[in-house]
N, C-alpha and C positions, 0 to 999 in steps of 0.2 A: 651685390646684385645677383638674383637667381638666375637661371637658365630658363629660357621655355625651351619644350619639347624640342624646337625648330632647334634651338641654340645648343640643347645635347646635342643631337645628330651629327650637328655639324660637330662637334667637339671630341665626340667618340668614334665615327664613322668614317675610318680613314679608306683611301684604296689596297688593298693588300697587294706587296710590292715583295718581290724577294730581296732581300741582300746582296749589293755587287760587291767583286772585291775593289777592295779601295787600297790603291797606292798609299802605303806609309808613308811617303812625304808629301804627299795632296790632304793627308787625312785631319780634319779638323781635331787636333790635340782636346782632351776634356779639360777643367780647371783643378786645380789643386783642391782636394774634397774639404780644407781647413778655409776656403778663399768661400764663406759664404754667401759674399755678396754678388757671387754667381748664381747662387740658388734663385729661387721661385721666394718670396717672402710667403709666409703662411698666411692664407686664406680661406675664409669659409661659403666661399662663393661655390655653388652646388652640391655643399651638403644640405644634409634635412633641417629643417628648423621646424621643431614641432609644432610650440605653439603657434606658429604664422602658416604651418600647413593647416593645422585644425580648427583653424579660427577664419570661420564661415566671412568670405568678402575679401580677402588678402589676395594680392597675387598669387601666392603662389597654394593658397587653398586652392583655388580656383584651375592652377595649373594642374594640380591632380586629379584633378574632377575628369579634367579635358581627357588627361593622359589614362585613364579608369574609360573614358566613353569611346578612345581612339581605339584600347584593346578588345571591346568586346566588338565594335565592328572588325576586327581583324578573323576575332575567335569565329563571330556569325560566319564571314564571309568563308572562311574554312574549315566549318561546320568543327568545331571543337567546342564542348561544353564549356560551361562555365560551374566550377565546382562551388560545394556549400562554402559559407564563413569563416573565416579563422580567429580564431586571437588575434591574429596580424591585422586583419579587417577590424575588430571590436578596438583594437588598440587605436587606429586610428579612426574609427567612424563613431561609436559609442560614447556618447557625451556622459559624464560622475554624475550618479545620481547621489542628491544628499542624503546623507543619514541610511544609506547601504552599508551593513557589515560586512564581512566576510572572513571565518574561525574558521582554522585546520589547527587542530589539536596534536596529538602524538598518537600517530595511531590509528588518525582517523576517527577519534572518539572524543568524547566530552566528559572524560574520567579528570581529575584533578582539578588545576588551572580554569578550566577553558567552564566544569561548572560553577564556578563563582563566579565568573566573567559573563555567563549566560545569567546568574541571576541578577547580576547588578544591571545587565541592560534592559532584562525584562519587568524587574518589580520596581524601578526606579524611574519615575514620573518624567525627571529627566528628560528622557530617552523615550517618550510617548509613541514619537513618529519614527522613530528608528526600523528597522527593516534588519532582521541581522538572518544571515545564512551559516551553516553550520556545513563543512564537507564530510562527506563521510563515503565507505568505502560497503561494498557489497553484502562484506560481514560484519558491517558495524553499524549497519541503516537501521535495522529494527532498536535495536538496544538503544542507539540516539533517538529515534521517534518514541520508546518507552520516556528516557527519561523527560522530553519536551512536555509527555503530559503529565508525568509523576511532578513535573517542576511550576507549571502552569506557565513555559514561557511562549504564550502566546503572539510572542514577534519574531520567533524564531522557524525557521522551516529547513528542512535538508535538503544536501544537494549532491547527487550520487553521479549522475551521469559529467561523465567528462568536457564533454560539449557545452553544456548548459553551464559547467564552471569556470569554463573559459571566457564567457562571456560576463561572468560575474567579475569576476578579478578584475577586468578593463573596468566597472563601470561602479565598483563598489571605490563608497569615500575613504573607509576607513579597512585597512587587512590588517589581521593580527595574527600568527601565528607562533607555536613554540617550537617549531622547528626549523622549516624553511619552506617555500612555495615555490612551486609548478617552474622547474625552468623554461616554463614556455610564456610566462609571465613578465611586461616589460612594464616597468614602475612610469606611471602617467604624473605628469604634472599636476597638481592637487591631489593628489592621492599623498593620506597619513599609512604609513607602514612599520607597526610595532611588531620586534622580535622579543620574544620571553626566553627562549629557550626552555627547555625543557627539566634542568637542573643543577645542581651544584658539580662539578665533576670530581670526581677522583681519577678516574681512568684520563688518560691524554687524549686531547682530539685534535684535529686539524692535521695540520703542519709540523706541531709537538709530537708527531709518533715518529718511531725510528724506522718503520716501516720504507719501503718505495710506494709509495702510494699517496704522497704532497700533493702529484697532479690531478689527484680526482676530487676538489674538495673545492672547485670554481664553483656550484649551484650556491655552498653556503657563503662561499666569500662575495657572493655577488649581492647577496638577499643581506647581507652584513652592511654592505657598500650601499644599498638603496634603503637601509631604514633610516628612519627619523627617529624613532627610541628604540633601544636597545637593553634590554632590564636586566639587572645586574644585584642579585638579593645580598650581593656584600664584597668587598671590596675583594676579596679570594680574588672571585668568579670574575667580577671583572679583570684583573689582571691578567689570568690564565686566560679569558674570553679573546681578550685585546692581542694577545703575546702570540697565541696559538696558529689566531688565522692568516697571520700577518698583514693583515690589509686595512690595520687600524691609520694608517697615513693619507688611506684613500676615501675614509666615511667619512663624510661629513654628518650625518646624526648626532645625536647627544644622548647621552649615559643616564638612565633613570634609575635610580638610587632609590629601589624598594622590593621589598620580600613579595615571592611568590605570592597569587593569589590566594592558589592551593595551599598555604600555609596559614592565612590570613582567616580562612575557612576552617581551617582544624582547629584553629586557637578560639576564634568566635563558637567553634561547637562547644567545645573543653568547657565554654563558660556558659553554654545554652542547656536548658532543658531536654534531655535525649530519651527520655524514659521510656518511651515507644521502641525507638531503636535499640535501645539495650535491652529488652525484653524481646525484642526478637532475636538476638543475636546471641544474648545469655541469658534463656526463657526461666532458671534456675539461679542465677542471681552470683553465675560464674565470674572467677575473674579473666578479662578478657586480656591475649599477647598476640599478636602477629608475628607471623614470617615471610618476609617480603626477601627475595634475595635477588641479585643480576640475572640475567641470560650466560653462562659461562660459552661463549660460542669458541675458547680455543681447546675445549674439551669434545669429545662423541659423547651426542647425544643418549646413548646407553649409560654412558659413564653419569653424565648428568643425573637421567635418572636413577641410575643405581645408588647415587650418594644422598639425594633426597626421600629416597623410599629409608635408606638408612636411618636418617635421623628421625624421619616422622613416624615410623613403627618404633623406633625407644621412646619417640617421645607420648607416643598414643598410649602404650604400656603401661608411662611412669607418670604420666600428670597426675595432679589428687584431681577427686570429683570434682572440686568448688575451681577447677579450671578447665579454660577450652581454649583451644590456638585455631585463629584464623590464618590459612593462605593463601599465598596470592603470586602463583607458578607463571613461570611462563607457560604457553598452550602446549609447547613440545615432551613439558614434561606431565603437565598435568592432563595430558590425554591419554597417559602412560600410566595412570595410577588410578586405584577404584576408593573411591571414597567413601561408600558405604562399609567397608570394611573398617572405618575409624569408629573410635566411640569418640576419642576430645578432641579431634581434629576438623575441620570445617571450611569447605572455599569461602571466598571473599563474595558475597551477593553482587552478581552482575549489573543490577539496579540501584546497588548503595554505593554512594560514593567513599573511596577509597580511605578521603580524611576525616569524613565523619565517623568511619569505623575506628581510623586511630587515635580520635579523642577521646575511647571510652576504651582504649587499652590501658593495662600497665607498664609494657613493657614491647619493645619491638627486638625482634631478631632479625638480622640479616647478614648481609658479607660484605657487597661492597660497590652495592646501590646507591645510590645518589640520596634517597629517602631518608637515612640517615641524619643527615644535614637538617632536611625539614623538623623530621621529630625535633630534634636538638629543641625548637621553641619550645616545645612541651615542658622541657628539665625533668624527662621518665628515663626511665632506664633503656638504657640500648644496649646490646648482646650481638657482639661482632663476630658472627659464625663464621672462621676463615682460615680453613685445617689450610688451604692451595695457595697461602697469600706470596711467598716467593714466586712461584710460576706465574699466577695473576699479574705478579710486578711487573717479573720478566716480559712475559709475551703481550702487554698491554700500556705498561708503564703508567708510573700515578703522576701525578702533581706533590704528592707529600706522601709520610710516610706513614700508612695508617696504625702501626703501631705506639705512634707518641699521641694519637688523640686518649681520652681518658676513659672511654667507657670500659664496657667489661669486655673481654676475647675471648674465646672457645673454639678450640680444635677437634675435639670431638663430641658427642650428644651427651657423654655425661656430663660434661662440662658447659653444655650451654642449660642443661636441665636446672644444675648447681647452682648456676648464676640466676636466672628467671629466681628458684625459691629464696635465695638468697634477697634479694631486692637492690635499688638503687644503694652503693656505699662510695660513689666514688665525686668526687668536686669537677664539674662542667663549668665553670662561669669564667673561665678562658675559652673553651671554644666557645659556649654562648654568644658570646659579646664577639668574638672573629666571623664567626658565621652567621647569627642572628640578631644582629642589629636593628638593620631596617626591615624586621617584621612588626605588622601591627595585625590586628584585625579587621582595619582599613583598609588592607592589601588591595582586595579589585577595587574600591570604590575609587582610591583615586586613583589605578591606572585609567579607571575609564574616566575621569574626571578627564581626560586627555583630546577626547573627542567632544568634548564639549570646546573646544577650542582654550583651554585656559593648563598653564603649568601652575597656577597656584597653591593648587593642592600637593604638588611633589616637587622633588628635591632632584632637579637633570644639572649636569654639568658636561663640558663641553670636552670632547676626545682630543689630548694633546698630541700634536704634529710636529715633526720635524719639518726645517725650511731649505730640506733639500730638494732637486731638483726632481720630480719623477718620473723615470722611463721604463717603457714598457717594451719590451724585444720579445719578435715573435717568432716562434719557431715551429711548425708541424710538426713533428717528430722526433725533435733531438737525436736524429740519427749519428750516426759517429761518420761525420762530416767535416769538409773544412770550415762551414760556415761556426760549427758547434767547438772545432777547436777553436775558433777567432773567441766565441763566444768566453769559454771558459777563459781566454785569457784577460779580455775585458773584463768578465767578474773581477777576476784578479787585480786589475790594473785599477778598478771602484770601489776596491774592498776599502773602509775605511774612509773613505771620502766625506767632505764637509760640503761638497756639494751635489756629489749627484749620489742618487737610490735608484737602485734598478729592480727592475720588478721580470720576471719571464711567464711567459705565457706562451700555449701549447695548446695541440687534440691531444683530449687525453686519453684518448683510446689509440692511436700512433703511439704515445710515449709507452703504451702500455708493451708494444713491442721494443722498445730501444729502451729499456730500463739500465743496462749496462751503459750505455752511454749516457744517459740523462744522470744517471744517479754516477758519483755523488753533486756534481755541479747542485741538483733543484735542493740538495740538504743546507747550502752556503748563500743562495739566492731563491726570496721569494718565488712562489710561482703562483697565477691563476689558470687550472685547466680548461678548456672548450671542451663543447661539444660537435659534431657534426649536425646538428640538429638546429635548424634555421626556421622553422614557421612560415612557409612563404606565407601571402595571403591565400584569399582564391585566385585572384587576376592573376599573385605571380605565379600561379602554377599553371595557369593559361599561358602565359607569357614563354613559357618554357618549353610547353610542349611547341609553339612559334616558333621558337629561337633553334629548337632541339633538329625540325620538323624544315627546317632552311627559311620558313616564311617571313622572320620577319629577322633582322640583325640586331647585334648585340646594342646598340644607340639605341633600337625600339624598343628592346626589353626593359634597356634600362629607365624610362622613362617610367618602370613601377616598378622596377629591382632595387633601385636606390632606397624607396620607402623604407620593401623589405629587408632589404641587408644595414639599414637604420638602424632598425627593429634588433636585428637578430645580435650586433653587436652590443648593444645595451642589453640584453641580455646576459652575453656574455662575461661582461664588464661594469654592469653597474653605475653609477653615476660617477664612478673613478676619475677624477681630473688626471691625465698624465701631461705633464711638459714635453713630450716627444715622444712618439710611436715609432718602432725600428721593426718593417719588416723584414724579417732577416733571410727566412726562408720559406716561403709558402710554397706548395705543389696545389693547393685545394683551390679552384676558380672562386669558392660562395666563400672560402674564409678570408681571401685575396678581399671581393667585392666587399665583405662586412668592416674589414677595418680601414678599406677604403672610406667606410663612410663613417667614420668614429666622428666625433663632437671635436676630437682636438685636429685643430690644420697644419700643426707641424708634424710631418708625417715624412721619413725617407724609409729607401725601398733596393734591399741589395739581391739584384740576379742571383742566385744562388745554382750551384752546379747543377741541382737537380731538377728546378725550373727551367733550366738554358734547356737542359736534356728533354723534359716533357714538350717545349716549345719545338726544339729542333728536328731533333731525332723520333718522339712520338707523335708528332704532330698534334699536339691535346689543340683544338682547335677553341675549346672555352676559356680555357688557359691564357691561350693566346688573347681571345679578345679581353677578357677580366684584364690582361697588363694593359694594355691598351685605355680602357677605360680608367684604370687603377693609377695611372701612370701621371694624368691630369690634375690628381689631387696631392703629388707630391714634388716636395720643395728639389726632392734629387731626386736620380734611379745611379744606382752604383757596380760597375761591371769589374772584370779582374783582369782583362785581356783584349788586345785589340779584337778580334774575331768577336768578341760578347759585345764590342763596344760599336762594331760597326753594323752588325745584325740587330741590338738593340735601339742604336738612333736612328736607323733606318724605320723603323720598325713603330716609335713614339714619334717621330717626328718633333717639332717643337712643342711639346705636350709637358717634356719640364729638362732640365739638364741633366745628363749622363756625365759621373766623373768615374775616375777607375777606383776600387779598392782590393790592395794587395794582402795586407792581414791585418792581426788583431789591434797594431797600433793605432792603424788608419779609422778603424772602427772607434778606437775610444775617440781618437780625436775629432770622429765626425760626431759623436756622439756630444761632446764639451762643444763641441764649433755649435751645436744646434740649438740647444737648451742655457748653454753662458753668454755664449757672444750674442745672440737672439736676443737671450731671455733677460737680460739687465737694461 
C-alpha cells in the first residue's frame, strides 16, 4: 500500500524531543542483532514504483500530481520561483517516443562505428519513420553537420546543447552509445540501451588497473548494469569487458556476439569501388600506409611530440615517390607540427571516414591502439611502432603481451621504414580467428536489426551469474574509521564464501581523500563509486529552498524528494538487484535519502561515529531529519552504546528497531541473519 501525502507526514514528521537520560535498569534492552524475527520484515510500501507513478489514473500517479500542485502553492505563497525542467522532470513526465534515436559516439563525433550505424538507419527503408539524433560537442557540430550531408542522412539531425539532450535521452526508444551516457541519465522502462564500446583493449580499464582509482569508474559500471546489449567483437573483449568492471553479477543484458560496425565498413569498402577516394587521397597512384598511434598520456606532451616529429621527418626523407603515409594524431600533437613542410606525409581528411581510408592502405603503423585489432580483418600488414613498450606495460598495464602477437615490431624509424618496404611475411590466422571471428560486412546491419525489435539476425547469449547472495555496503569516504575496520574485517570474514558477494560503494570524490585507508581494502572487494550529484527536478529544488528557508518540513519536502532521490540512486546503481543494502556510514543527508529509496527493501542502517557526531555535536539539522525519514524504510538501525541507543530510539521512535552492534563479527552476522535466514 502507498502512502498519501497525509500518510508521509504523519510517518516522518515526528515532534522533536531531546534525549533523557534513562536508567540502565528501566532501559528497554535492544534484541540480539542475529534474532531477526525482531526486525521490520522487508517492504516496499513507500518507495517509488515507476510504472504505477507514470502511468496516468493509478493512485499513486495521481498522488504526485497532488504533491507537484501542493508545492507550487507553497513556492506562490512565499514567492519562490519555480525553476526550468530537469532530466528529473523528463524522466518522470516525458512519455518514449517511438522510433527516437539517440548516438553519442566517442568523441562526440560520427568517425567510425557510429558512421555505419548512421548509414544503416538512414538508407534503410526499414527505418523510414525513425528519427535519430546524433550528440555532439561545440567542436564537433560542424564536421557532424558536414558529414550528415556528405551522407545524405536525412533522419538524422544534432544535438549540441545540453538541455535539449537531456530531454532526448528520457524520451528516445532506443540509446546507443560506444562509450557511456550522461550520468545524469536514468534508464526508463522501455527504453532499449546498447553499449559498443569503443574497442578491443590492450591497455587495462576499469577495476584491472593497479592504479587507486577503482572508485571512480561508477558512470561506466552503471551504463554496464542498464544496458540490454552490450557488443563484444570477440570473446577477448568480452572476457576482459566482463572481469574488468566487476559488475557482470549485476547486468542483467545479454552479450551480442558481433564485430564492430566500423570494421564491417572497412571490409565492405576493401571489396567496393573507391576509385574516387583513392584518387583523392593518392592523386598519383601512390601506395597508400597509415599511422595511427595512442595518446601516450603518461609521457610530456613535448616528449610526445618530439618522438613523432622524429619518425615522420625520417620517414618523409626516405619514402620512395610511389608512396605516401596518412596520419591520424592526436590534436595535441598535431597542432604542434607543420604539415606543409612534408612532401609524403598527409593528415587524415576530416570528412573521410577513418575506415574507408584504411581499406585502400597497405599496411598500418602504430603502437598500441586498439585499431590494430580492427585492421587484423583486412590480413595487411601491421607495423607495431613500440621503442616505450616496457613503460607502456608498466605504467598502464595490458591484458596480454603484445609482443607474442605476430605482426612486424620496430623500435626505431629505420626499422619501421624496413618493415613497410619489406611487406606482409608473417602468418596472422591465429590472431585472425582470436580476434576476428564475428566480423562480417553485416556488422551494422544486424546490430541495427535490434531495433527492429527481433534478435534473429545475431547471435546474444546470456551474462553467467553466480547464485550468491548480493550485498552492497555503503560507505561515504572509507575514512580510517571504526565502521571501515569492521568493514575490512567483514571483507575478510566473505572472502571466499559460497554464499554471500559483497559489493562496496562510496563518493568518490571522499574516497578520493582517504585513499590510504580505502586502498588496499577496494583492490580485494568490488567497488561502485557515487557521485554527489543528484538531479533534483525543478519542484525539488523548490522544495529545498522551503525546507532550507524553515517553510515547510522535512515530511513536506519529502512528498517530491522521494521521486527525486528515486531517481538519483538509479542512477547511481543501475538496474543492480542487491539482496541487501548495508548503510554503513553516511554523513551526506541526499545520499542517506537516495539509498533510502533504492528498489530493494531489505535495507539496515548502522549509526556510525561520524553521523552520531554530525547529529549531536554539529547539530546537521538535515542530517538529522534524512535519519528520521531514512529510518522508516529500514528493517534495523544499529547503535554501538547505550548513549547512541537511547538518543537514537528516542529520536526514530517506532519507525523500526534499534539493536546494538559492537564490531566486525556482529556485522557479518547481521549481514548472513539478512540475506540467509530472510532470503531462503
Amino acid at each position: 500500500m502507498k502512502l498519501s501525502i497525509t500518510g508521509l507526514f504523519k510517518r516522518h514528521v515526528k515532534e522533536e524531543k531531546k534525549p533523557q537520560n534513562i536508567d540502565a535498569g528501566q532501559e528497554k534492552k535492544p534484541a540480539s542483532i542475529i534474532q531477526t524475527d525482531t526486525w521490520k520484515k522487508p517492504s516496499s510500501d513507500g518507495l517509488v514504483d515507476y510504472h504505477a507513478v507514470t502511468g496516468e489514473g493509478t493512485p499513486e500517479y495521481q498522488e504526485r500530481q497532488n504533491s507537484l500542485q501542493q508545492m507550487e502553492a507553497w513556492a506562490k505563497e512565499n514567492q519562490i520561483p519555480v525553476g526550468k525542467r530537469t532530466v528529473t522532470d523528463y524522466y518522470y513526465d516525458s512519455k518514449i517516443v517511438p522510433g527516437r534515436v539517440v548516438l553519442m559516439g566517442l568523441g562526440k563525433n560520427v568517425r567510425g562505428s557510429m558512421q555505419y550505424i548512421l548509414n544503416e538507419l538512414n538508407h534503410n527503408d526499414a527505418f523510414k519513420d525513425f528519427h535519430i539524433y546524433v550528440k555532439t560537442a561545440k567542436d564537433t557540430e560542424e564536421i557532424v553537420k558536414t558529414y550528415i550531408r556528405q551522407n545524405g542522412w536525412s533522419r538524422t539531425e544534432v544535438v549540441t546543447p545540453d538541455s535539449v539532450y537531456m530531454e532526448l535521452i528520457e524520451t528516445a526508444q532506443f540509446l546507443l552509445t560506444e562509450v557511456y551516457l550522461t550520468a545524469a541519465w536514468v534508464k526508463k522502462e522501455g527504453q532499449m540501451y546498447i553499449n559498443i564500446w569503443h574497442g578491443t583493449p590492450l591497455k587495462k580499464l576499469g577495476l584491472a588497473k593497479n592504479a587507486k582509482g577503482k572508485h571512480k569508474n561508477g558512470i561506466q559500471q552503471s551504463n554496464f548494469i542498464d544496458a540490454d546489449y552490450l557488443l563484444y567483437p570477440n570473446d577477448y573483449t568480452k572476457k576482459h569487458m566482463l572481469e574488468s568492471y566487476k559488475v557482470a553479477d549485476l547486468m542483467p543484458g545479454k552479450v551480442l556476439k558481433l564485430g564492430y560496425p566500423r570494421t564491417g565498413g572497412m571490409l565492405e569498402a576493401a571489396q567496393s569501388d573507391q576509385t574516387e577516394l583513392r584518387k583523392m587521397l593518392a592523386p598519383n597512384g601512390e601506395h597508400i600506409y597509415a599511422y595511427m598511434p595512442t595518446w601516450k598520456d603518461y609521457l610530456k606532451v613535448d616528449q610526445v611530440v618530439a618522438e613523432s616529429k622524429e619518425l615522420l621527418d625520417y620517414l618523409d626523407a626516405n619514402l620512395r615517390e610511389d608512396q605516401i603515409l596518412y596520419v591520424n594524431l592526436h590534436h595535441r600533437v598535431s597542432d604542434s607540427l607543420d604539415y606543409s613542410q612534408f612532401k609524403r606525409i598527409r593528415q587524415f581528411p576530416p570528412t573521410v571516414d577513418s575506415y574507408k581510408l584504411l581499406a585502400l592502405t597497405d599496411a598500418l603503423i602504430t603502437d598500441y591502439s586498439s585499431v590494430f585489432y580492427d585492421y587484423l580483418a583486412l590480413r595487411r600488414q601491421i607495423v607495431l611502432y613500440c621503442a616505450d613498450y616496457e613503460l607502456y606495460r608498466k605504467k598502464r598495464g595490458t591484458y596480454m603481451d603484445l609482443m607474442e602477437l605476430p605482426f612486424d615490431k620496430a623500435v626505431t624509424p629505420e626499422e619501421v621504414l624496413a618493415a613497410i618496404n619489406r611487406g606482409k611475411t608473417y602468418d596472422d590466422e591465429a590472431a585472425y580467428q582470436e580476434f576476428c571471428a564475428y566480423d562480417s560486412v553485416e556488422n551494422a546491419h544486424k546490430l541495427c536489426s535490434l531495433f527492429l525489435g527481433t534478435e534473429d539476425e545475431v547471435v546474444v547469449e546470456a551474462i553467467p551469474k553466480n547464485k550468491k547472495k548480493k550485498v552492497m555496503i555503503y560507505s561515504d569516504a572509507l575514512s580510517e574509521c571504526t565502521e571501515t575496520q569492521w568493514l575490512r574485517k567483514t571483507a575478510e570474514n566473505c572472502a571466499g564464501s559460497d554464499t554471500v558477494e559483497l559489493f562496496i560503494s562510496c563518493n568518490q570524490d571522499m574516497v578520493n581523500e582517504n585513499k590510504d585507508s580505502a586502498y588496499p581494502l577496494l583492490n580485494k572487494v568490488p567497488v561502485i563509486g557515487t557521485t554527489a550529484d543528484y538531479f533534483p527536478s525543478a519542484m525539488g529544488r523548490t522544495a529545498k529552498k522551503l525546507y532550507e528557508s524553515g517553510k515547510i518540513t522535512i515530511g513536506q519536502a519529502m512528498s517530491i524528494w522521494k521521486y527525486d532521490y528515486a531517481a538519483a540512486v538509479r542512477r547511481f546503481l543501475g538496474r543492480a538487484a542487491f539482496d541487501l543494502a548495508v548503510l554503513l556510514d553516511v554523513t551526506d543527508p541526499e545520499k542517506l535519502l537516495s539509498l533510502t529509496f533504492m528498489d530493494q527493501p531489505n535495507k539496515i542502517m548502522i549509526i556510525s561515529d561520524l553521523m552520531y557526531k554530525e547529529i549531536t555535536e554539529n547539530n546537521n539539522t538535515f542530517l538529522k531529519d534524512a535519519l528520521q525519514v531514512s529510518a522508516s524504510y529500514m528493517r534495523a538501525v544499529f547503535v554501538k552504546n547505550e548513549e547512541q541507543y537511547a538518543y537514537i530510539s528516542q529520536m526514530i521512535g517506532d519507525a523500526c528497531p534499534v539493536c546494538y552492534m559492537k564490531d566486525a563479527k556482529d556485522l557479518t552476522q547481521a549481514i548472513n541473519a539478512a540475506v540467509i535466514r530472510e532470503g531462503e
